[in-house]
N, C-alpha and C positions, 0 to 999 in steps of 0.2 A: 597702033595705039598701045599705050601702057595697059598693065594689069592690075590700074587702079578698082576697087569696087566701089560700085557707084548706089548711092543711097535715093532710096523715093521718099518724096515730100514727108511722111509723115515717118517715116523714120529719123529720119532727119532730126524735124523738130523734135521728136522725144529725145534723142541724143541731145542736143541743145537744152531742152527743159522749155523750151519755148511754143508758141502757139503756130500753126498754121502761118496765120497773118502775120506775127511777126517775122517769120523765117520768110515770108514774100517780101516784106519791106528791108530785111537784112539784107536781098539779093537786090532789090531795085536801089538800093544806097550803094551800091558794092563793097558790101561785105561778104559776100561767097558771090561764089561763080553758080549761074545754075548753066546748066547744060542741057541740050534738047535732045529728044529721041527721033526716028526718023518720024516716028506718031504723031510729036508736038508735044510728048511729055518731060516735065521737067525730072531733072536728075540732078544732085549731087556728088560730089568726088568725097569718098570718104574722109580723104587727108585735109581738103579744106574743111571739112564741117569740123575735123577735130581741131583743128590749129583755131576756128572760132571758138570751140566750146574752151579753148585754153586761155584764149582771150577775154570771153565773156565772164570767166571765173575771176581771172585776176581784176576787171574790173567791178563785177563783187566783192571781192577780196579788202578792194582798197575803200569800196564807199562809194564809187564814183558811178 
């Protein structure tokens, strides 16, 4: 596997700006990938949270 770093839920959402819940319903609409741990915990891939938070901006940006 890559030497992606991978983010836990509530760092996440702070990088996002967004709540918990939403960053659960971002993942169950597929909008990020979440990733599992051997544990059952969920994890983020850095590069997708950022490629959202680029997303999420420009669609502020515009209104929408």
């Amino acid at each position: 596997m890559d030497d992606v770093r991978m983010m836990r839920p509530a760092e996440a959402a702070d990088a996002l700006g967004v709540s918990l819940a939403r960053l659960r319903r971002l993942a169950a609409c597929g909008r990020l990938v979440t990733v599992r741990t051997l544990g059952g915990h969920r994890r983020y891939r850095e590069d997708d949270v950022l490629a959202l938070q680029r997303w999420l901006q420009s669609r502020r940006a515009i209104g929408a």
